[in-house]
Each structure stands twice: as structure tokens, then as C-alpha cells.
DSSP file (Angstrom, degrees, kcal/mol; ACC not computed):
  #  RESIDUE AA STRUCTURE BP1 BP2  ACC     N-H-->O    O-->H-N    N-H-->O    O-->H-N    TCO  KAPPA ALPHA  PHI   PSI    X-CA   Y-CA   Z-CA
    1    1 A X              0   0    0      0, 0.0     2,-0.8     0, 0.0    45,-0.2   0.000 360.0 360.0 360.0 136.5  -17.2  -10.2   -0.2
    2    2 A X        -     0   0    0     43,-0.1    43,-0.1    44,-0.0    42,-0.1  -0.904 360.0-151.5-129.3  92.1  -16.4   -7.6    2.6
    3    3 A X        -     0   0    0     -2,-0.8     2,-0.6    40,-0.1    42,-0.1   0.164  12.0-105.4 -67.2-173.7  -13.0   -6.7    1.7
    4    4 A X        -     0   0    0     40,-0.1    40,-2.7     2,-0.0     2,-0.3  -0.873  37.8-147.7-101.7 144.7   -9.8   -5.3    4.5
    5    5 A X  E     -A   43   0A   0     -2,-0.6     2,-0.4    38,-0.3    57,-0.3  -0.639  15.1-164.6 -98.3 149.6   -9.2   -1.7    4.1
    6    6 A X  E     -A   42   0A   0     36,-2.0    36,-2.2    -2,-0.3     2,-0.3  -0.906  19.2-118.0-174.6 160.1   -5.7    0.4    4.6
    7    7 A X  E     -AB  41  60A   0     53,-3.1    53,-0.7    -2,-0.4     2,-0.4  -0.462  15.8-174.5 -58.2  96.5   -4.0    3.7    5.0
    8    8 A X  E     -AB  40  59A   0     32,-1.8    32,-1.8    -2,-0.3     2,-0.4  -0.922   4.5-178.6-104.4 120.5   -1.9    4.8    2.8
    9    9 A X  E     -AB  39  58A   0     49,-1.0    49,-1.5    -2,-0.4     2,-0.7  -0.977  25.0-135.6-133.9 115.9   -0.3    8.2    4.2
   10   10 A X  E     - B   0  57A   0     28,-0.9    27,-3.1    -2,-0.4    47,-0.3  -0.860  18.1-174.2 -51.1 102.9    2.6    9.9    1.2
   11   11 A X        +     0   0    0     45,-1.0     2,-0.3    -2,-0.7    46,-0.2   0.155  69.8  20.5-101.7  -8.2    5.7   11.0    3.2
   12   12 A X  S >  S-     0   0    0     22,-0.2     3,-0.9    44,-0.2     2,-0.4  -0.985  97.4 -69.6-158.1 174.5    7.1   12.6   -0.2
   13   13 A X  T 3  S+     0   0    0     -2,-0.3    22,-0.2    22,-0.2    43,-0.1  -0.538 108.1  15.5 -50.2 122.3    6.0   13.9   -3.5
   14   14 A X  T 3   +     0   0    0     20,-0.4     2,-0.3    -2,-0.4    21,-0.2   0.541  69.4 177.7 113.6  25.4    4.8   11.6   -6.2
   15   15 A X  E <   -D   34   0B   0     19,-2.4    19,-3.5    -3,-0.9    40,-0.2  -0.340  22.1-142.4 -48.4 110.4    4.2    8.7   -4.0
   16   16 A X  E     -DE  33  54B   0     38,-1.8    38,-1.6    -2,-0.3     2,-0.5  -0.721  13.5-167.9 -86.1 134.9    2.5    5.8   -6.8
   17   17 A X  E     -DE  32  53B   0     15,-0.9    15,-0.5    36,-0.2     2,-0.5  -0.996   9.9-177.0-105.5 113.1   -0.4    3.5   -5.5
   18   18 A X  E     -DE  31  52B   0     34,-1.7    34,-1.0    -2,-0.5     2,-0.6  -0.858  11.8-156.3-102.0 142.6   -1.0    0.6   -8.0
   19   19 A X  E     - E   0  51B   0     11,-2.7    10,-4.2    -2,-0.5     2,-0.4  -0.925  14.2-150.4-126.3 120.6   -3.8   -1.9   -7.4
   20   20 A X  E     -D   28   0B   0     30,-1.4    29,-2.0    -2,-0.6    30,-0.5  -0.699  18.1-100.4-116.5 135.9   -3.5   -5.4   -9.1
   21   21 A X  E     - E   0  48B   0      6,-4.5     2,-0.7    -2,-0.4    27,-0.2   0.115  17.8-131.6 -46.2 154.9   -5.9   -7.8  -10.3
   22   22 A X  S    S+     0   0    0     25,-1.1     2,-0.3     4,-0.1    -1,-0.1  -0.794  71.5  56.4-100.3  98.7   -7.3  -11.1   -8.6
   23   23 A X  S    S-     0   0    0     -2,-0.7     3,-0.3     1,-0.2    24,-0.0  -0.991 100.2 -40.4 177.4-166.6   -7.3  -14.2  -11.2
   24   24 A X  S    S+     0   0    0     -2,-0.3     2,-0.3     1,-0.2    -1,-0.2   0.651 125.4  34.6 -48.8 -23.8   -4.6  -16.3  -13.5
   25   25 A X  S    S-     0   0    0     -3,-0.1    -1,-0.2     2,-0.0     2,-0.1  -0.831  86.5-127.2-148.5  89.4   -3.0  -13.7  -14.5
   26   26 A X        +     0   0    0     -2,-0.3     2,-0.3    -3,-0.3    -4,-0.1  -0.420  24.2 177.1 -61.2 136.8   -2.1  -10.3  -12.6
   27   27 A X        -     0   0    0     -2,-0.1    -6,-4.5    -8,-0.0    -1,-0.1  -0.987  30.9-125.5-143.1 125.3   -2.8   -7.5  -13.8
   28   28 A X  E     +D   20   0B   0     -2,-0.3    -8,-0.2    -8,-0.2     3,-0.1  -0.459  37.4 174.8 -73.6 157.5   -2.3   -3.7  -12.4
   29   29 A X  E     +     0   0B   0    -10,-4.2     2,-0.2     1,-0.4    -9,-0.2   0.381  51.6  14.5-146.8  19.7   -5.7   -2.3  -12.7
   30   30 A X  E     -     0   0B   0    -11,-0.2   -11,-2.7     2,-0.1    -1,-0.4  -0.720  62.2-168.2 176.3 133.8   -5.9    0.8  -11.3
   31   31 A X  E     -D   18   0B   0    -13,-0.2     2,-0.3    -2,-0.2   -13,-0.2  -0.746   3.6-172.6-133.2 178.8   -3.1    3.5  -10.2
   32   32 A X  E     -D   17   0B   0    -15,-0.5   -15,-0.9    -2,-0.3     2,-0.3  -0.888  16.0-146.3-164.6 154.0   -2.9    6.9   -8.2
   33   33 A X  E     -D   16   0B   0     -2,-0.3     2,-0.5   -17,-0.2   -17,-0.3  -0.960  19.4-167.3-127.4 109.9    0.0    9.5   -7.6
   34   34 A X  E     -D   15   0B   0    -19,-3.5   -19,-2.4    -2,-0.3   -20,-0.4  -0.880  10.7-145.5-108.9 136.5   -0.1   11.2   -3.9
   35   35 A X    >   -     0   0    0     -2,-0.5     3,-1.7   -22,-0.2   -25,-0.4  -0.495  52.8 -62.5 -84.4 168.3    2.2   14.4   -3.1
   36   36 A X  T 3  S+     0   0    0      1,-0.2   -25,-0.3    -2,-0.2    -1,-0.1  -0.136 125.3  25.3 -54.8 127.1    3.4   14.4    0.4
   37   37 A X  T 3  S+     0   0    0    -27,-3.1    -1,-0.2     1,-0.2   -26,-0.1   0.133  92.9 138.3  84.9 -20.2    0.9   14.7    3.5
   38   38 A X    <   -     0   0    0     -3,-1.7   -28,-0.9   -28,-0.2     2,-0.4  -0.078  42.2-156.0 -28.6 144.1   -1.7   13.0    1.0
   39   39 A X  E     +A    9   0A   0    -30,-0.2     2,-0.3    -3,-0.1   -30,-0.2  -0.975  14.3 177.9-131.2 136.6   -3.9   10.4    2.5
   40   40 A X  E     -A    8   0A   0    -32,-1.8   -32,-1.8    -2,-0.4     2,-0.6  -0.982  16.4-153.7-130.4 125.7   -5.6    7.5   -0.1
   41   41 A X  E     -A    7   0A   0     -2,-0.3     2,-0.4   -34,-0.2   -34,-0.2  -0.865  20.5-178.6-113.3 127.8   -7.7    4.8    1.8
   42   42 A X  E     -A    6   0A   0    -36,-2.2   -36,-2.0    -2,-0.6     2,-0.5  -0.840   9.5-163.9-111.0 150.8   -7.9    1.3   -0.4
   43   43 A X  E     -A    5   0A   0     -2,-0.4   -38,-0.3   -38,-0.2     5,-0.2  -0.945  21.3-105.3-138.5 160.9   -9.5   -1.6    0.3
   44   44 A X        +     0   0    0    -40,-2.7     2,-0.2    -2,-0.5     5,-0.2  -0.466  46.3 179.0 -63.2 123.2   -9.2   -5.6   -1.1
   45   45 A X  B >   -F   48   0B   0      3,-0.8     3,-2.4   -42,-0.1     2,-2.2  -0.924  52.6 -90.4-136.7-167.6  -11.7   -6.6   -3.2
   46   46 A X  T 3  S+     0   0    0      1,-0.3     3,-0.1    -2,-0.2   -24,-0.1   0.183 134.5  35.2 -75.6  35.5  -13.3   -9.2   -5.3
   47   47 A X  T 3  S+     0   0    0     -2,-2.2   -25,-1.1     1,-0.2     2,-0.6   0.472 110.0  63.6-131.6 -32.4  -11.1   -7.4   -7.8
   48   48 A X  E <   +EF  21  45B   0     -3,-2.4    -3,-0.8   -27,-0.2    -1,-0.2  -0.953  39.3 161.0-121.8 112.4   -8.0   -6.4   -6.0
   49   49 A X  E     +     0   0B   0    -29,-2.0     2,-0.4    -2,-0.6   -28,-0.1   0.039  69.6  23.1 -83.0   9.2   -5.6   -8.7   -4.5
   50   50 A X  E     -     0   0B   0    -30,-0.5   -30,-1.4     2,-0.0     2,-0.4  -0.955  55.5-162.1 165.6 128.0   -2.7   -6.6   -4.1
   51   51 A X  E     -E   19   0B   0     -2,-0.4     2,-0.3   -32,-0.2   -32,-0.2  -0.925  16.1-153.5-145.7 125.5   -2.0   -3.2   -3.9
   52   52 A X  E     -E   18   0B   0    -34,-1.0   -34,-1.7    -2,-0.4     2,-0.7  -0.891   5.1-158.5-113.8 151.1    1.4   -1.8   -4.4
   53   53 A X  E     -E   17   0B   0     -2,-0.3     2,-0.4   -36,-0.2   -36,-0.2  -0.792   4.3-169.6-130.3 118.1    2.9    0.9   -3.3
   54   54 A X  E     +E   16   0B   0    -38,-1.6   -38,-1.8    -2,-0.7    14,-0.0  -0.959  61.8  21.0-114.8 121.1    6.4    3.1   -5.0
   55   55 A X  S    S-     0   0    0     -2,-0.4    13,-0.2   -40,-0.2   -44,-0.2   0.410 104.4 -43.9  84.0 166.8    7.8    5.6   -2.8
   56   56 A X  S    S+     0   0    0     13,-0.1   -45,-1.0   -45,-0.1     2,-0.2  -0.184  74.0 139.0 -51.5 108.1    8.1    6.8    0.8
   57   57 A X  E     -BC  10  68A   0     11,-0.6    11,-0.9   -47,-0.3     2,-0.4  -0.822  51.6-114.7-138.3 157.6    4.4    6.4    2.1
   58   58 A X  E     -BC   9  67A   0    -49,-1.5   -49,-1.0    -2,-0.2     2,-0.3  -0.984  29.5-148.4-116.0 122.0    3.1    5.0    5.9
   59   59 A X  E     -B    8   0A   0      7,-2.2     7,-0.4    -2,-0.4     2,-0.3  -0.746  14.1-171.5 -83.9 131.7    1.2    1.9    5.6
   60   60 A X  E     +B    7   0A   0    -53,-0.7   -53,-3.1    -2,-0.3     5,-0.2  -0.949  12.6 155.2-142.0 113.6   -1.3    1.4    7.9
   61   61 A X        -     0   0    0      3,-2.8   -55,-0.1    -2,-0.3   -57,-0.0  -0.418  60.5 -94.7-104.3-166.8   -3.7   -2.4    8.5
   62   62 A X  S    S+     0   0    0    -57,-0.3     3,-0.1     1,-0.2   -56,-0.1   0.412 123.7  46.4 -98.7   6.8   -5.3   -3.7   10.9
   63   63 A X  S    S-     0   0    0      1,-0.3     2,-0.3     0, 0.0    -1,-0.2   0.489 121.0 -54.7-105.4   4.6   -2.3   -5.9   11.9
   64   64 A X        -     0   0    0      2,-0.0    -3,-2.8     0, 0.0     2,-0.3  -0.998  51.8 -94.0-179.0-179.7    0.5   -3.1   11.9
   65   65 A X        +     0   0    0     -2,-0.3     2,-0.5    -5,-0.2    -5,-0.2  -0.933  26.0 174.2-136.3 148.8    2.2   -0.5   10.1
   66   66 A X        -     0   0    0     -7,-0.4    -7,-2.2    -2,-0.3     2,-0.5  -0.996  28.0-128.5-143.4 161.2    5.3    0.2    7.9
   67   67 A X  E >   -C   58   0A   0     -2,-0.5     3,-1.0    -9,-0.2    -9,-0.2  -0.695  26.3-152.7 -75.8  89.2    6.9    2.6    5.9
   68   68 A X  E 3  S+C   57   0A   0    -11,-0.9   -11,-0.6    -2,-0.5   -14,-0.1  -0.475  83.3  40.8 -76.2 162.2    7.9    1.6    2.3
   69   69 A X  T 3  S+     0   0    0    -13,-0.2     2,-0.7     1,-0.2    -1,-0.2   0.160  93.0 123.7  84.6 -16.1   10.7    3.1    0.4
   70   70 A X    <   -     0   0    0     -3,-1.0    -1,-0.2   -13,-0.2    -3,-0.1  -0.633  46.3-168.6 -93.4 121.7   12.5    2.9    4.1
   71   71 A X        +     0   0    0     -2,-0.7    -1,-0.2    -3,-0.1     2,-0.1   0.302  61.1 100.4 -75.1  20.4   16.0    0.9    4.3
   72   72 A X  S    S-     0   0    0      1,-0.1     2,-0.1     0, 0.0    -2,-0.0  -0.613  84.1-107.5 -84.6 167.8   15.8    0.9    8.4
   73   73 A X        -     0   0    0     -2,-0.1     2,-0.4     1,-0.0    -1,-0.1  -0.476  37.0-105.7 -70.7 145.3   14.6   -2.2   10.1
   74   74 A X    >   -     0   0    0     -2,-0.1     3,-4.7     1,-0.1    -8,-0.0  -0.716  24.6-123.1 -81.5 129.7   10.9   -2.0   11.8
   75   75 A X  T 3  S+     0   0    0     -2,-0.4     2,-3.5     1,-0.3    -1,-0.1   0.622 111.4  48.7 -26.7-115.4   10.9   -1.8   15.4
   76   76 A X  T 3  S+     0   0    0     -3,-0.1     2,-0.6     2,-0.1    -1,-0.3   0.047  83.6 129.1 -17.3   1.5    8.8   -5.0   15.7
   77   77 A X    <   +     0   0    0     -3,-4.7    -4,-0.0    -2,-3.5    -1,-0.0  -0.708  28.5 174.8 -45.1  91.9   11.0   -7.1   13.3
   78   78 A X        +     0   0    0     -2,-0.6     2,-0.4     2,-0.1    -1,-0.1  -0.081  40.3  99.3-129.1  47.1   12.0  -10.0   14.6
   79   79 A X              0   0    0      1,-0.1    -2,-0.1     0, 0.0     0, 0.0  -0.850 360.0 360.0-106.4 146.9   13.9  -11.8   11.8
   80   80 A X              0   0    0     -2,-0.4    -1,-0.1     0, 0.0    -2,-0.1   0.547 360.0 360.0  36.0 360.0   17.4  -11.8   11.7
């Protein structure tokens, strides 16, 4: 299984990456803290479904990016 990879870029101090388990039951299963300007590169595998992400960081896939921890709308929104 050839998972998708992405960018995770910390835009402040103490930025949290959690990575949660694949199955019945989720489970986080592996975490990180990046200070500001930090870079951490993740990718999905046959373990990790889900990666979440707590404080201002720039997300970057291969279909886009956004910015968690930010209330503005994304340029490229086009709901509501």
C-alpha cells in the first residue's frame, strides 16, 4: 500500500501533529509538537488514516492547501 504524503509547515510555536489509527476503532497513534518555521512530512498508511493537526500550521496535498487554526475563508472556497 503506497500511501499519499503531506506538508505540514508550523506557523506558530507548539504546533501538535497527531496521527490516528485505521480499523473499528480509532485510535491516535503517534504525535509530534513543531515550533514555528518547522516542517514535518507525513504520509497515509496501512496504519494511518487520519492525521490531525492543533494549531496554526500550512497544509499542503496534492489537491490543495490550507491553513488550520485560521477563521478566514480559503480563497478557493466555494460554499456558501
Amino acid at each position: 500500500m503506497q500511501g499519499e504524503y503531506v506538508v505540514i509547515k508550523a506557523l506558530e510555536d507548539g504546533v501538535t501533529i497527531i496521527g490516528l489509527t485505521r480499523g473499528k476503532d480509532t485510535r491516535f497513534h503517534h504525535s509530534e509538537k513543531l515550533d514555528s518555521g518547522e516542517v514535518m512530512i507525513a504520509q497515509f498508511t496501512e496504519h494511518t488514516s487520519a492525521i490531525k493537526v492543533r494549531g496554526k500550521a500550512q497544509i499542503l496535498t496534492k489537491v490543495g492547501t490550507v491553513v488550520s487554526g485560521d477563521t478566514r475563508r480559503c480563497a478557493d472556497d466555494t460554499e456558501g
